[in-house]
PAFI-670200 format. One record per residue: residue in three letters; chain; x negated, y negated, z of N, C-alpha, C in turn. Coordinates in steps of 0.001 Angstrom, whole numbers. Atoms other than C-alpha are relative to their C-alpha. Layout:
BEGIN
Ala | A | X | Y | Z | X | Y | Z | X | Y | Z
...
//
This chain:
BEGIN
Unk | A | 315 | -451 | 1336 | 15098 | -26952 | 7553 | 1282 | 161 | -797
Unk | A | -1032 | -540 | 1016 | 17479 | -26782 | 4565 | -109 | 883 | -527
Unk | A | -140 | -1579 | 596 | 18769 | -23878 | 2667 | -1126 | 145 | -1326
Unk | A | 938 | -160 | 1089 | 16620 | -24609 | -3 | -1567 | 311 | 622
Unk | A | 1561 | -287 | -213 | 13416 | -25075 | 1812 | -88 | 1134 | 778
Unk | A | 338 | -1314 | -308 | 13970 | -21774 | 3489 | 30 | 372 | -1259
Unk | A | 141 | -1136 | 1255 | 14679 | -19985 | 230 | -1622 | -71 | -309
Unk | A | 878 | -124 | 398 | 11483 | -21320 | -1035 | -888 | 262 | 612
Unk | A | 440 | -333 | -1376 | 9704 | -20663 | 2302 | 145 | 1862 | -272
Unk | A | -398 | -1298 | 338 | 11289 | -16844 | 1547 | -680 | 539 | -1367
Unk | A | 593 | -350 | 1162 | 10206 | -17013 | -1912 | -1821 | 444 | 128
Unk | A | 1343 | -54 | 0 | 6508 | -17671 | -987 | -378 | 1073 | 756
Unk | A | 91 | -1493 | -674 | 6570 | -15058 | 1441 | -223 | 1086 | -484
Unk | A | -227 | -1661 | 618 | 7669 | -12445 | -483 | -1359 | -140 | -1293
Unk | A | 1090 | 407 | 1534 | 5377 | -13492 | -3677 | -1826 | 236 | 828
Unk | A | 1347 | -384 | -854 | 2182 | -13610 | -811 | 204 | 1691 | 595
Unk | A | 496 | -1820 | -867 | 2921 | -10131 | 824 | 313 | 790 | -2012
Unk | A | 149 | -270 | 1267 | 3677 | -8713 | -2944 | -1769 | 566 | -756
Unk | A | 1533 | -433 | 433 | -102 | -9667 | -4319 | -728 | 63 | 1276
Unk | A | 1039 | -245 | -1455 | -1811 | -9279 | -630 | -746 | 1067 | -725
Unk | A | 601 | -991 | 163 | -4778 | -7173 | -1303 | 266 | 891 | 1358
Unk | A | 770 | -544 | -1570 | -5991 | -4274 | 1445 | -747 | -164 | 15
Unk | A | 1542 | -57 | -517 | -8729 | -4921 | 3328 | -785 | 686 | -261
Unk | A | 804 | -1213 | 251 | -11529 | -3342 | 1977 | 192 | 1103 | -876
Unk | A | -784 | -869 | 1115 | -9599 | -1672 | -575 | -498 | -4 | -1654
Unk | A | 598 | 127 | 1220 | -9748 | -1489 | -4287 | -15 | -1917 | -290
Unk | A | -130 | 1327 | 914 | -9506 | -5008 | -7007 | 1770 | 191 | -4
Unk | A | -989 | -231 | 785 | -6144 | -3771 | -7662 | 1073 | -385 | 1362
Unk | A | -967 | 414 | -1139 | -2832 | -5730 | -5752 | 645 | 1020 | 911
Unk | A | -1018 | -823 | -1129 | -747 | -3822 | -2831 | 571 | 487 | -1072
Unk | A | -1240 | -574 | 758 | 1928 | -3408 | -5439 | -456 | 821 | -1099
Unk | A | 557 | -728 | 617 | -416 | -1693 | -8046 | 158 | 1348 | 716
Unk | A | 301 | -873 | -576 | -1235 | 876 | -5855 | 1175 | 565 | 670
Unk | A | -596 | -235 | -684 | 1885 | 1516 | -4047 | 823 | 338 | -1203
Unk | A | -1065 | -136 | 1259 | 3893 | 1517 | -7689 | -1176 | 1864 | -716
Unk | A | 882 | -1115 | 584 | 834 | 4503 | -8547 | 472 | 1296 | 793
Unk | A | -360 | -721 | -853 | 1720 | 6137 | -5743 | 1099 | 821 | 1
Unk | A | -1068 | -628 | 227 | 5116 | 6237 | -5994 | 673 | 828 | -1778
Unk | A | -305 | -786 | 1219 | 4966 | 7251 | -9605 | -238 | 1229 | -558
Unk | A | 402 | -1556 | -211 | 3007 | 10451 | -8667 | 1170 | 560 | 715
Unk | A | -916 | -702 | -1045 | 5465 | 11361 | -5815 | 1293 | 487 | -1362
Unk | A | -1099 | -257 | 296 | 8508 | 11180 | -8295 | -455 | 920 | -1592
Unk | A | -224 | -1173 | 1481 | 7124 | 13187 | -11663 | -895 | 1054 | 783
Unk | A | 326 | -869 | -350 | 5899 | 15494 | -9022 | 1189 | 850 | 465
Unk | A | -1277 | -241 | -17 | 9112 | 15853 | -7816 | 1007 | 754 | -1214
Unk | A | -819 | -239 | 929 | 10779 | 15882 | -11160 | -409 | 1229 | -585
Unk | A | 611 | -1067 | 194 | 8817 | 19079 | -12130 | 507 | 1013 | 378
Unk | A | -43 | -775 | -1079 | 10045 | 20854 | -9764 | 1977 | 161 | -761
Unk | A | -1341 | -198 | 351 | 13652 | 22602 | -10607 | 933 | -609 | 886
Unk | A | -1351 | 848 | -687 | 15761 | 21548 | -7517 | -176 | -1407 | -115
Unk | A | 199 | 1170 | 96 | 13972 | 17922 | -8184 | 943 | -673 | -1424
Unk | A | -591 | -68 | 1199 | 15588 | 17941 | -11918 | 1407 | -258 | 738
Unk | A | -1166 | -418 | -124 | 18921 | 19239 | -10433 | 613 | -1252 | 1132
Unk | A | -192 | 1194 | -549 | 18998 | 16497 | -7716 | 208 | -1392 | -638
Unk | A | 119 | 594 | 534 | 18470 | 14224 | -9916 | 991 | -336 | -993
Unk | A | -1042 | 255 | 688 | 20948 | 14858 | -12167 | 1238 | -155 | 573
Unk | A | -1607 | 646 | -713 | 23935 | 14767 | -9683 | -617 | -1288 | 483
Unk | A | -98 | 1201 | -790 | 22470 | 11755 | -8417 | 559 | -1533 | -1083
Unk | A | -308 | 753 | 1299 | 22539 | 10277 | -11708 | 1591 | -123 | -296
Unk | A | -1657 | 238 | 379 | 26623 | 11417 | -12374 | 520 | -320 | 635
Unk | A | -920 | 521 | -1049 | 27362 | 10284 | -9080 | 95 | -1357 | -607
Unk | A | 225 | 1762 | 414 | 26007 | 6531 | -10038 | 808 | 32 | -1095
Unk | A | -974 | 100 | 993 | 28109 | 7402 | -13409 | 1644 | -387 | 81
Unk | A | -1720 | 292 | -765 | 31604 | 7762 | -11508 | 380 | -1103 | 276
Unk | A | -468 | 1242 | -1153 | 30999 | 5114 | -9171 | 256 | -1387 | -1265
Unk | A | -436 | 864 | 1160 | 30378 | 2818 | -12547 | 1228 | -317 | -399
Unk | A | -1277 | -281 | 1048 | 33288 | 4341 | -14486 | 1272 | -677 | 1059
Unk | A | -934 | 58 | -1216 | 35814 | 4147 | -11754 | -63 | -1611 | 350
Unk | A | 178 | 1169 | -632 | 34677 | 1086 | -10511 | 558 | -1484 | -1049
Unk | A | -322 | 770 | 1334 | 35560 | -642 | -14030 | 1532 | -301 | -495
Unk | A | -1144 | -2 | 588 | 38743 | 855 | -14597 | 1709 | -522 | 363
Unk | A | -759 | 314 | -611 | 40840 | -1286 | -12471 | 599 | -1668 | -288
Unk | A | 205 | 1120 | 1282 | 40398 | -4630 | -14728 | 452 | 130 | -774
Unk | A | -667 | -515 | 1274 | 42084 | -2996 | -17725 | 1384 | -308 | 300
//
């Protein structure tokens, strides 16, 4: 096999497990449901004061690593 026809071999893969329904489940794709899911977990989270506060150092960390990471190009 060539690199290409794996990639696209990889591509189809990922694109079939993606829309896979569940068995017996709703109309609505894997990734519907799993994106619902996770969108409860995290503004349930965010509600929550130490969820906020986590959140925000996690955020100025990713800021540093940006900044820093830039200023060596100049």
């Amino acid at each position: 096999m060539t690199i290409r026809s794996r990639a696209r071999f990889a591509l189809a893969l990922c694109a079939t497990t993606l829309c896979a329904r569940p068995a017996g489940a709703s109309d609505a794709p894997l990734i519907a449901g799993y994106w619902t899911e996770f969108y409860d977990h995290w503004t349930g989270v965010l509600q929550q004061q130490n969820g906020v506060v986590m959140a925000a150092l996690v955020f100025g960390v990713v800021c540093l690593f940006i900044i820093t990471r830039g200023k060596w190009r100049k």
